[in-house]
Wavefront OBJ file of the C-alpha trace (Angstrom):
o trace
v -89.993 -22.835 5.034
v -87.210 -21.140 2.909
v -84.952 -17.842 3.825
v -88.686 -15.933 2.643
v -90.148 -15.932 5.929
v -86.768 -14.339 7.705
v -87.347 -11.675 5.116
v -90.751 -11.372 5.804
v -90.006 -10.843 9.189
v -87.544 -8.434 8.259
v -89.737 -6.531 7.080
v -92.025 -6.628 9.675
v -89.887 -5.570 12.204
v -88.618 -2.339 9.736
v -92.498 -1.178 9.301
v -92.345 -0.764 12.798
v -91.066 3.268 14.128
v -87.771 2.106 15.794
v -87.051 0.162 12.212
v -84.917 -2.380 10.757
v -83.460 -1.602 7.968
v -81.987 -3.377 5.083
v -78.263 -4.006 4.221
v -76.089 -4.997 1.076
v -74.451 -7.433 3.246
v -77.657 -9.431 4.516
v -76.451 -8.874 7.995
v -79.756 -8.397 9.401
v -81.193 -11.637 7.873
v -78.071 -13.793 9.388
v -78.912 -12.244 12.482
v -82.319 -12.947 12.628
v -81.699 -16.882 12.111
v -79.233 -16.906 14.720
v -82.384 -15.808 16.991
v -85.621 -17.352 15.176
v -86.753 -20.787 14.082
v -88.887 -20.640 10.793
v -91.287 -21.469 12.641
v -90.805 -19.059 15.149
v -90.290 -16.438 12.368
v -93.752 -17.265 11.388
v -95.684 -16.267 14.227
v -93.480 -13.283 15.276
v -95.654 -11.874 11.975
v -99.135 -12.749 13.600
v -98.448 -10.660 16.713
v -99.149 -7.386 17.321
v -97.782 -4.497 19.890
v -100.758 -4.706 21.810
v -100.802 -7.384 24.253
v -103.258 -10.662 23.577
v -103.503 -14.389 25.200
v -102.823 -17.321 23.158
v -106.250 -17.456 22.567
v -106.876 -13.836 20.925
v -104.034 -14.598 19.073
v -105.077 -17.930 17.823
v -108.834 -16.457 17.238
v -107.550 -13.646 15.238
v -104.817 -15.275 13.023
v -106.896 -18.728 12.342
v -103.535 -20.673 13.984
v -104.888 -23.717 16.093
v -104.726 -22.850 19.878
v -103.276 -26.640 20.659
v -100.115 -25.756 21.700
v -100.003 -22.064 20.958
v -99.079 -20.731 24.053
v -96.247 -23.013 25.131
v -94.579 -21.744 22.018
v -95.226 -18.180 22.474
v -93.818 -19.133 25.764
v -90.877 -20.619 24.604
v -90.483 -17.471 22.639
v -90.652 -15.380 25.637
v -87.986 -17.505 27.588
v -85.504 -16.496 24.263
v -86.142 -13.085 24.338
v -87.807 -13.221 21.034
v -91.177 -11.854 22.101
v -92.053 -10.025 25.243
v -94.628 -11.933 27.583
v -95.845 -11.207 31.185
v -98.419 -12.228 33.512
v -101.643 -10.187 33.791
v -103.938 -10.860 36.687
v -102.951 -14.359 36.480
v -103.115 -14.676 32.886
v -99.975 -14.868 30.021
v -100.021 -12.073 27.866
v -97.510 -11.609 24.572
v -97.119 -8.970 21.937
v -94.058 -8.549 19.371
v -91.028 -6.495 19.830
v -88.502 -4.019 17.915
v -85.556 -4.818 17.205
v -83.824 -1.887 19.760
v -85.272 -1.376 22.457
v -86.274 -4.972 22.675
v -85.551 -7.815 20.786
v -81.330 -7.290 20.969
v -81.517 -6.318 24.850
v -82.847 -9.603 25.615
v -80.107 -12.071 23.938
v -78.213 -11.505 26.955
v -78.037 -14.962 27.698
v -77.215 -16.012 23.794
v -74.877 -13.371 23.600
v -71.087 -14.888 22.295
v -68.521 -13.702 20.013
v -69.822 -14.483 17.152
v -73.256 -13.164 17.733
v -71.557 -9.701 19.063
v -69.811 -9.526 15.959
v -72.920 -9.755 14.073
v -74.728 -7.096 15.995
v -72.074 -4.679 16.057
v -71.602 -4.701 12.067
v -75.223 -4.191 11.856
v -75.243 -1.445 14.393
v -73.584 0.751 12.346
v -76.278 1.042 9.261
v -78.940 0.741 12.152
v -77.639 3.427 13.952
v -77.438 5.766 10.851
v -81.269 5.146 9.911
v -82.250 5.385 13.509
v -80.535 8.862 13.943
v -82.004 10.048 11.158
v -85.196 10.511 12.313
v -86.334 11.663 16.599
v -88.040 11.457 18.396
v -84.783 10.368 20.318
v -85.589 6.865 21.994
v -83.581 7.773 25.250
v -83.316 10.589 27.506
v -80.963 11.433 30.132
v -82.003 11.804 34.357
v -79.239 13.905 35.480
v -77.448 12.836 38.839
v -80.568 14.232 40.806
v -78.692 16.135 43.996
v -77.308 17.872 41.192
v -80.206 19.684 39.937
v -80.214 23.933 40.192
v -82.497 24.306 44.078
v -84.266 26.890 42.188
v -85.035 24.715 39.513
v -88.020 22.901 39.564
v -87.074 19.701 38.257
v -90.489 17.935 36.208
v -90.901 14.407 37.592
v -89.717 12.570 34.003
v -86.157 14.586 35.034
v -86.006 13.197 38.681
v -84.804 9.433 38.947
v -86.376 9.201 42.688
v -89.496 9.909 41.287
v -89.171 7.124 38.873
v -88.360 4.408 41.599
v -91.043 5.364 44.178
v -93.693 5.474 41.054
v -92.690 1.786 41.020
v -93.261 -1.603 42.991
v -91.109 -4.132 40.873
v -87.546 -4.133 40.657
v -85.164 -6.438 38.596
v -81.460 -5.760 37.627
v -79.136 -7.476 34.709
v -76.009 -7.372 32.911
v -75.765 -4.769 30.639
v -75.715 -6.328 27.365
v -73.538 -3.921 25.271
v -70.940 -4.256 28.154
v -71.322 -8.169 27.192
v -70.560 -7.719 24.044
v -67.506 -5.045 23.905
v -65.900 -7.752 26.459
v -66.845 -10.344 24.212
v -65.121 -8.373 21.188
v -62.073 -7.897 23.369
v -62.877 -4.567 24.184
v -63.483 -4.989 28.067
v -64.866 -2.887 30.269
v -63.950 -1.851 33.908
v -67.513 -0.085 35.002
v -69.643 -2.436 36.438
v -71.386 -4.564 34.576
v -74.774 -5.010 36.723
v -76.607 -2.229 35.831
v -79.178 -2.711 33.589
v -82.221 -1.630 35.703
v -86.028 -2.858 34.905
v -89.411 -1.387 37.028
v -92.619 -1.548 37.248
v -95.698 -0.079 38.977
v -97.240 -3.492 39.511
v -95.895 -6.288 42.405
v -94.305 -9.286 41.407
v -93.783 -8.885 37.745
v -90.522 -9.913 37.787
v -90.892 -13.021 39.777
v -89.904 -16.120 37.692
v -88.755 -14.015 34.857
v -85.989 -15.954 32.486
v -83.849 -13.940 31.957
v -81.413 -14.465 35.079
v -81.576 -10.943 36.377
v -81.496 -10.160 40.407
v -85.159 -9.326 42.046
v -84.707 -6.223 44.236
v -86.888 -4.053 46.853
v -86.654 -0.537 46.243
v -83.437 0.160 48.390
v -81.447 -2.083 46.199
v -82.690 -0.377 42.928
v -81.009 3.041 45.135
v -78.270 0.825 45.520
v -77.428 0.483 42.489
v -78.032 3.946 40.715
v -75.884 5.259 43.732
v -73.260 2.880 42.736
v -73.672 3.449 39.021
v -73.393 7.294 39.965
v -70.291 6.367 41.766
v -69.013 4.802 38.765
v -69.418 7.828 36.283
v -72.942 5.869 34.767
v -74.922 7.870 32.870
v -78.381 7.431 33.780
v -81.133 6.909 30.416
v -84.649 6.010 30.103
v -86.936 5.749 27.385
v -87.810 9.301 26.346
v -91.507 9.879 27.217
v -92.901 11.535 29.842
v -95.044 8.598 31.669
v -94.847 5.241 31.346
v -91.040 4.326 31.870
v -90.207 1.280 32.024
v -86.360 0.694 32.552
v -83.095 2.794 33.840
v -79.738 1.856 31.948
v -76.671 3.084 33.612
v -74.158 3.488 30.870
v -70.405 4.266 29.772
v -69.120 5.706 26.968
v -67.189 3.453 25.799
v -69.341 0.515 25.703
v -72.875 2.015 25.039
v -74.178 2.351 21.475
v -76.438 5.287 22.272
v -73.391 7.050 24.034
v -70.763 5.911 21.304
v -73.431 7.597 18.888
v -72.964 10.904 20.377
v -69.325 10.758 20.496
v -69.652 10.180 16.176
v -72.611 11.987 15.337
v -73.790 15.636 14.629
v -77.481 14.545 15.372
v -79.126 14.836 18.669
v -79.186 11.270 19.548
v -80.449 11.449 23.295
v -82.889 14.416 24.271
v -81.199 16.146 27.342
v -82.715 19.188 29.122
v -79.556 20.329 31.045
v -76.373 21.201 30.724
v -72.992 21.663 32.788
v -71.055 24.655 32.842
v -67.547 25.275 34.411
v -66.442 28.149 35.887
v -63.247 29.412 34.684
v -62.180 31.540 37.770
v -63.286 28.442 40.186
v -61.077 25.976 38.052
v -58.400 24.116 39.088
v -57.427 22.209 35.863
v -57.368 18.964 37.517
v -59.003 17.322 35.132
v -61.311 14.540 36.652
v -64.102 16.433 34.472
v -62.736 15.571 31.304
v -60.475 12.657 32.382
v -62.530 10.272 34.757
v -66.556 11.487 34.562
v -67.714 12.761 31.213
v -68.844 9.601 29.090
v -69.018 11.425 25.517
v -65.900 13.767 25.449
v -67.589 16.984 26.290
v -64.995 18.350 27.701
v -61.868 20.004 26.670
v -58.971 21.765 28.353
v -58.405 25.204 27.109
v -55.388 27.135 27.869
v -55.443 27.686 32.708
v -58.965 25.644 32.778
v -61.714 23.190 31.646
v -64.338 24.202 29.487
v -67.974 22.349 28.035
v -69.215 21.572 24.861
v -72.171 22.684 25.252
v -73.443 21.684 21.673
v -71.776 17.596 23.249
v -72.835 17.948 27.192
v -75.857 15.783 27.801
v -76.335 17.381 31.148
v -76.057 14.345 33.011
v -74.426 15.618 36.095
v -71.253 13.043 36.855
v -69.082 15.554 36.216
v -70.203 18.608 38.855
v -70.461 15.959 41.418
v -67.155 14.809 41.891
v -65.299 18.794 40.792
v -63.296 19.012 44.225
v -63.624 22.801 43.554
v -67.331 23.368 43.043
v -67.075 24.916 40.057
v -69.514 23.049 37.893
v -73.104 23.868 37.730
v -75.870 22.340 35.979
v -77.717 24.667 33.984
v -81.531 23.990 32.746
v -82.221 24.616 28.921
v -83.937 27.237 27.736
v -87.809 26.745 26.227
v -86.019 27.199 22.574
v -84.027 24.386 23.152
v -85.777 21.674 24.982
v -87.323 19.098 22.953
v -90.756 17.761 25.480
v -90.863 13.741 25.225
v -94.117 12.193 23.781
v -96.548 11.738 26.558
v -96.267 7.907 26.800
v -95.016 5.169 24.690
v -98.222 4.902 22.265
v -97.320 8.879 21.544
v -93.827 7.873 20.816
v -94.401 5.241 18.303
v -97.021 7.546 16.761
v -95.047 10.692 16.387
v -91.711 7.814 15.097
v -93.578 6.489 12.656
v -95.121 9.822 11.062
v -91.668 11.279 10.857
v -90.127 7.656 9.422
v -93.293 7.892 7.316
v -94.371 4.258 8.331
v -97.918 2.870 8.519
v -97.375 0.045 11.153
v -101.360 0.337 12.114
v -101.562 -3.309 11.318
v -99.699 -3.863 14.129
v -101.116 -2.204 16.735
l 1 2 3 4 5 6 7 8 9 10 11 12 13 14 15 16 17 18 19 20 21 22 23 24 25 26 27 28 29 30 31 32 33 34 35 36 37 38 39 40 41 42 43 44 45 46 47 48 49 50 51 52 53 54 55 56 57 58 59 60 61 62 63 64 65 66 67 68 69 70 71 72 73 74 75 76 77 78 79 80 81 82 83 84 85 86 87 88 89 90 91 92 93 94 95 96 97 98 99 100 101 102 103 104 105 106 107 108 109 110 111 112 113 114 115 116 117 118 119 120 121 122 123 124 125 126 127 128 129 130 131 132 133 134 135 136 137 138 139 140 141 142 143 144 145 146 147 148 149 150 151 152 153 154 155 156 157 158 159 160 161 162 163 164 165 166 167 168 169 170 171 172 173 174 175 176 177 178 179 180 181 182 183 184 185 186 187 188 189 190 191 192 193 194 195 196 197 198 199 200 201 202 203 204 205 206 207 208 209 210 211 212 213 214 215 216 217 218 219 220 221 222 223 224 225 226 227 228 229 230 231 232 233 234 235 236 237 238 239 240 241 242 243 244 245 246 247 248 249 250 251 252 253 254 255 256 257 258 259 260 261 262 263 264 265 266 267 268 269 270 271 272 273 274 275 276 277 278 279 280 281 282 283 284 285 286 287 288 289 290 291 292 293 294 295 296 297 298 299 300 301 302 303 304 305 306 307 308 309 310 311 312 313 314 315 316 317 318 319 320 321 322 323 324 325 326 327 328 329 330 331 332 333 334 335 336 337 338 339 340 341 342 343 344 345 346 347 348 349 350 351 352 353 354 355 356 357 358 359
């Protein structure tokens, strides 16, 4: 097989909603032979997003089943496909590019490969943000949220662990890289978060992350919290899947908001600061907000509102109480797709995609 099937694949992976779009400088077909085999490059075309066994696959596509699944397999363990374990059976379907395919090259993550990613981020990142719905929303820091708010349950991170059984935590990948492009970071590292609603899922997972019960998945959004994380999850109302806990300085979702005028994660608070109650200390601005939504003007602090993501890190640390959380108004939330299915849907009308061959 010649450089054809990376293209191919290429393609493939930019019919689907998140996309994968084409550069000048080839970047995205260097970075898909760092990751894929032709071979490998091959069959990542035969799946589809819907989950199938070895045999489905092999039934549908006309490959020979000898030896099928020990490669899909194999493609699992590189974080090339996604794969799990249904009532005792392996299960694999093909992934985006973001969120997917890049989050799990943790462990083939060096300089090199960093480098590649982050020159391809930027022309990703513009065709992404072109188009919503946004693939992240934010869970504000939860003690945080107005009393006489009623907070729905896709806004409340406790509801999102105890609607889960199975609990795994990783390196955070873009923190990987920054430090691998010599731009370290001194937020902990630790706090990629994946759940569940089924037991055991993550049990002989290879990826090298750390099983945990529910109070360590507590653990660590309290220390995350602690940290001046930002908590994000995918941006649907049902279904989620993951928690990142992330900075500002090494996050590409966050670093997007810093640079662009679009609305890159869907937020449905924001923080005010009261100017009589401020102190002009500064931890705000200085030590909490992640995406520079705050500025000093003239005896106090104020927000950007049009910048805040309403995430809460900076009202809980204000020695003075004088930042509140304040809930959107109906004209200016944006509801999340119901589920995943919904999200993909609704991203590919507006990217004006037909990926049904791939469902």
């Amino acid at each position: 097989m010649n450089d054809d099937v990376y293209y191919r694949l290429a393609k493939v992976l930019d019919t689907l909603p998140s996309g994968f779009p084409a550069t000048k400088s080839g970047i995205e077909i260097k970075i898909l032979k760092r990751i894929f085999t032709p071979e490998e490059a091959d069959l990542f075309c035969d799946l589809k997003l819907t989950p199938e066994t070895a045999e489905q696959i092999a039934k549908r596509s006309g490959r020979p089943l000898e030896g099928l699944e020990e490669r899909l397999i194999g493609m699992w363990q590189r974080g090339e496909i996604q794969g799990f374990k249904f009532v005792g059976v392996m299960m694999f379907k093909m992934m985006p590019w973001v969120v997917g395919i890049y989050e799990f090259q943790l462990k083939r993550m060096d300089r090199e490969f960093a480098a590649m990613c982050e020159q391809y981020s930027m022309h990703w990142g513009r065709q992404f943000m072109r188009h919503g719905p946004q693939i992240m929303q934010v869970i504000p820091v939860e003690k945080e949220i107005p009393v006489k708010q009623e907070a729905l349950t896709y806004h409340q991170v406790s509801n999102l662990i105890e609607q889960s059984q199975s609990f795994m935590v990783n390196e955070c990948i873009c923190k990987k890289s920054q430090g691998l492009l010599d731009h370290p970071c001194t937020k902990p590292a630790e706090v990629c978060l994946a759940m569940t609603p089924f037991p055991n899922v993550f049990e002989g997972s290879p990826w090298g992350g750390r099983l945990l019960d529910r109070e360590g998945a507590y653990e660590v959004l309290r220390k995350s919290e602690e940290a001046g994380l930002v908590h994000l999850t995918c941006n649907v109302e049902s279904g989620h899947h993951y928690i990142c806990n992330c900075c500002g300085c090494c996050c590409g979702v966050l670093r997007a908001v810093q640079m662009s005028p679009f609305s890159v994660v869907n937020s449905h608070y924001f923080a005010e600061i009261d100017p009589d109650a401020c102190t002009s200390c500064g931890i705000c601005a200085e030590e909490r907000c992640q995406v520079q939504a705050i500025k000093e003007d003239a005896d106090f602090y104020m927000v950007v509102k049009e910048r805040c993501i309403g995430c809460g890190l900076c009202v809980s640390t204000c020695p003075e109480q004088a930042i509140t959380l304040v809930h959107k108004g109906p004209e200016e939330l944006i509801i999340p797709p119901k589920d995943e299915d919904a999200w993909l849907e609704e991203r590919g009308r507006q990217r004006g995609v037909d990926f049904s061959e791939y469902k």
